[in-house]
N, C-alpha and C positions, 0 to 999 in steps of 0.2 A: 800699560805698566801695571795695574791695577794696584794691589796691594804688596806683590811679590816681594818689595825693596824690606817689608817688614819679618821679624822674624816666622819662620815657617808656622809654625805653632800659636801665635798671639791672637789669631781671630777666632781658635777655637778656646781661649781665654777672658773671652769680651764680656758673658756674665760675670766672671767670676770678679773681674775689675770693676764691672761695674758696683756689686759688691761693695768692696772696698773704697769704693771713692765714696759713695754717697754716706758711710758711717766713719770713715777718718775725722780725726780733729786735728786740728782745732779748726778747721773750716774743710770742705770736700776736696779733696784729692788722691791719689794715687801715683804710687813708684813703681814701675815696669822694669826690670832689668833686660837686659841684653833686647832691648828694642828692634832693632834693626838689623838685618843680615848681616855677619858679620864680616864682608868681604865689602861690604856698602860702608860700613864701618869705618875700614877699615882707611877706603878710598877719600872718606871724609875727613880723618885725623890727616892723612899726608897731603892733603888740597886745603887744612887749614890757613888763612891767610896772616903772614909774618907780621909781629906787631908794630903799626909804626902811626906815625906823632898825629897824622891827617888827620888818624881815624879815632885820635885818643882826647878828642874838644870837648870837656864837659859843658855843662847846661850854666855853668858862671862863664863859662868862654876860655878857659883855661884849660890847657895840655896835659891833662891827669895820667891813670896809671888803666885806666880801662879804651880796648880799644874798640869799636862795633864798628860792622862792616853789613848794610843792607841788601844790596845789592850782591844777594849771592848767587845769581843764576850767573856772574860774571869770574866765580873762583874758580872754575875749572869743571871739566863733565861729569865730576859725583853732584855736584852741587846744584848744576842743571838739572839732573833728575833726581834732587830732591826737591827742587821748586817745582817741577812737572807732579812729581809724587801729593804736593800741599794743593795742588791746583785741582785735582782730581775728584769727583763726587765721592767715590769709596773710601776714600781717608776721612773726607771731613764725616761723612755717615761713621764710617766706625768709629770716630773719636767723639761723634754725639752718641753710640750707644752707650758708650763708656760711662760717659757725663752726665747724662739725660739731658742733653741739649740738641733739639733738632735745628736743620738751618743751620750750621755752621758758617761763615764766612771765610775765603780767602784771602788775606790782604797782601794785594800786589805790590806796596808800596813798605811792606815789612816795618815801619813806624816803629822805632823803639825795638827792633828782634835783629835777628840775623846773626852773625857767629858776633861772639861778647868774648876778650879774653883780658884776663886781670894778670895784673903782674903782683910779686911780694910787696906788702905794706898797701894794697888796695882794702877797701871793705865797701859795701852795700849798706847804706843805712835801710832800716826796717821801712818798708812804706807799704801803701797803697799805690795802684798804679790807675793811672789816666782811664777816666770813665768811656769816653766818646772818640771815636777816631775824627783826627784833627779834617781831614779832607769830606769822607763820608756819612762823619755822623753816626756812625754805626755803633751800637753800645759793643764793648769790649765785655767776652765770655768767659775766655779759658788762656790761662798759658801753658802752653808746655817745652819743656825746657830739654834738650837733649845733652849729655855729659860728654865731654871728649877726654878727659885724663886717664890716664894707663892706671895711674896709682894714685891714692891719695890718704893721707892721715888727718886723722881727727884732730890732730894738736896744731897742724897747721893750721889753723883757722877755717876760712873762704866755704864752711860747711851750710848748706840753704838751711833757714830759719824760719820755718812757718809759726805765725803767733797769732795768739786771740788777742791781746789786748795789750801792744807793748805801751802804753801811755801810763797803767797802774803800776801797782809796787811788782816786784818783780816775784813773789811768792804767789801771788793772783795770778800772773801769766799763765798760760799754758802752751807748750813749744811743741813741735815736733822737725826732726832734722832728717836732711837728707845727706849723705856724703854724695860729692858729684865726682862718681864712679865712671872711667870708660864704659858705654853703652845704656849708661841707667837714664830714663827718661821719667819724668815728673809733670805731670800734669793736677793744677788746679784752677779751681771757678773761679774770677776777676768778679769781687763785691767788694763792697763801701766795708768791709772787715776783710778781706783777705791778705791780715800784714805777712809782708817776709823780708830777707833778706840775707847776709850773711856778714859774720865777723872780721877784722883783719885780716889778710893772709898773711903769712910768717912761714914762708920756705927755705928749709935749712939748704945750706950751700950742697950739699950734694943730693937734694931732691932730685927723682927719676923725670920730674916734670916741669917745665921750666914756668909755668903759669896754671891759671884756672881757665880752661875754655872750652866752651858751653855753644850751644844754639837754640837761639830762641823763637818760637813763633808763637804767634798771637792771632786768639778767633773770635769773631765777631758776630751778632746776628742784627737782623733789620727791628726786629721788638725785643723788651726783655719784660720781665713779670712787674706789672704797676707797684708791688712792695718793693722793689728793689733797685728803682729808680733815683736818680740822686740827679743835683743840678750839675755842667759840667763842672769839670775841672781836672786838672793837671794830677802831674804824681805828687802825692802827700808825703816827706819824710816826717819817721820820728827823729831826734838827732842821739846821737849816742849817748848815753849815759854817763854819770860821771863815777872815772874809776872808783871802784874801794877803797882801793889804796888813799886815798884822799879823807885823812881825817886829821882832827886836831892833834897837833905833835907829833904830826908822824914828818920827818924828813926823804924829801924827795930825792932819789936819786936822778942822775941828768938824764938816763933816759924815759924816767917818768915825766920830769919836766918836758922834755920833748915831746911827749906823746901827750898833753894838757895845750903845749902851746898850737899842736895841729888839731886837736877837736876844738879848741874855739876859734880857731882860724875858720873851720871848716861849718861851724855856728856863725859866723859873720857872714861868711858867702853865702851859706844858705837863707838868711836873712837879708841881704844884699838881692840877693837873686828873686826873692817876693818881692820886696821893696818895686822892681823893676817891674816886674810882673803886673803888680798892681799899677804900676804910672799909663805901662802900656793898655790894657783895658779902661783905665778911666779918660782915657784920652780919646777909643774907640769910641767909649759909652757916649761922651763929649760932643764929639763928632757926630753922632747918629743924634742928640738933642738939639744940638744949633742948624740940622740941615731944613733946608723949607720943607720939602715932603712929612717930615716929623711935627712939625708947625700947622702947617695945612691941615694932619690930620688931627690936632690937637683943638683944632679950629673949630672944625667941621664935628666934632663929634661931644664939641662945647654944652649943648645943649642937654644930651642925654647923660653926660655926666652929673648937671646940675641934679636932674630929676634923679636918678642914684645916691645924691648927697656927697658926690665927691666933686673933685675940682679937677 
């Protein structure tokens, strides 16, 4: 298959991308348009899989408005030979010349990627994403995201949000946006700063498109550089801001109030959902301090601890 499934022209592109990624801000990345052949494309929009409740469980355990589907080598035979295409030595190579990261990984178990499609009133809170793959341990490299909509406006929201720092004042930030264009692919480096995300979606009733939908994959290597290291951990949201609109004396109208009473709803859950987080790791932790093997060797190695000056 080798690379053909990609646009004719993109590999004699690869400096110049490369280029581009490594002095983009506010962290390394690049925007490729018309990515993919467009007849692959094409085959990919109409083998998208329809949105439904299964696949829409968020991480509180609730039926949201985003649906992901992993298991794409199962949607039909574009999607086959696009998981044959991510499996291939030549893709992951040329998407490390890009990057400057050799050793790409495949992830067969697509963790977190695979076709992603939002419906109106979804949004993405700004985060960082999961350091380490949950099974292999593999440090998490690159994402790159491929766009499915025919058309898309900037007022509608759901526009990707790359940020330096959303946790300061909002004049510190520095943003950069991508509109998730049919065929436009995005690719950036997965660090302890690579925030992103996207706003609301807000589709006017006769939008040419009935959702936001995307695919995602994600690459990994066996090492990553000793500065860049971090202890694990999950996806970090920031939570959304609180409107402007919200000042002394100002009367809210009902759909302000509705939209206050869903971001701290959606503040509780995600605090909810640490809470949880946190019971189940201290229980693991727990568990590994009261087992004998943990004792034994606590026992046994009693002695050289003293002479260290610890206990």
């Amino acid at each position: 298959m080798s690379l053909s499934l990609l646009r004719a022209s993109l590999q004699d592109d690869a400096r110049a991308l490369a280029q581009s990624f490594a002095v983009n801000r506010p962290f390394r990345h690049v925007v490729i348009d018309n990515f993919l052949e467009p007849n692959f494309c094409e085959a990919l929009g109409q083998q998208f899989p329809p949105f439904a409740s299964r696949h829409a469980t968020n991480e509180t355990g609730q039926v949201g408005g985003k649906a992901a589907v992993a298991e794409i080598a199962r949607l039909g035979p574009a999607y086959q030979r696009l998981d044959q295409l991510l499996r291939e030595e030549s893709f992951r190579s040329f998407i490390g010349t890009i990057s400057g990261i050799a050793h790409l990984l495949y992830d067969p178990d697509y963790v977190g990627g695979g076709t992603h499609e939002n419906l109106t009133g979804q949004a993405l809170d700004i985060h960082i994403d999961f350091n380490y793959h949950p099974r292999t341990h593999w440090h998490r490299r690159l994402n790159l995201i491929l766009f499915l909509n025919r058309t898309w406006a900037e007022d509608w929201g759901g526009v990707l949000e790359l940020h330096r720092n959303p946790w300061g004042p909002v004049e510190e930030d520095e943003v950069a946006q991508v509109l998730p264009v049919w065929n436009r692919c995005v690719i950036f480096e997965t660090t302890e700063h690579s925030w992103h995300g996207f706003p609301k979606i807000h589709l006017p009733p006769d939008a040419a498109v009935p959702s936001r939908r995307s695919i995602a994959v994600y690459h990994y290597t066996a090492e990553r550089p000793a500065e860049q290291l971090a202890a694990s951990h999950g996806t970090v949201y920031v939570p959304e801001r609180v409107p402007s609109y919200v000042e002394a004396g100002q009367v809210l109208s009902a759909e302000q109030a509705h939209e206050l009473r869903v971001l701290f709803q959606r503040r509780d859950d995600q605090i909810r959902f640490l809470y949880e987080r946190e019971l189940e790791t201290n229980e693991v932790l727990h568990g590994v301090l009261r087992s004998p093997s943990f004792r034994m060797g606590r026992a046994l190695t009693l002695p050289l601890r003293w002479l260290r000056g610890g206990r």
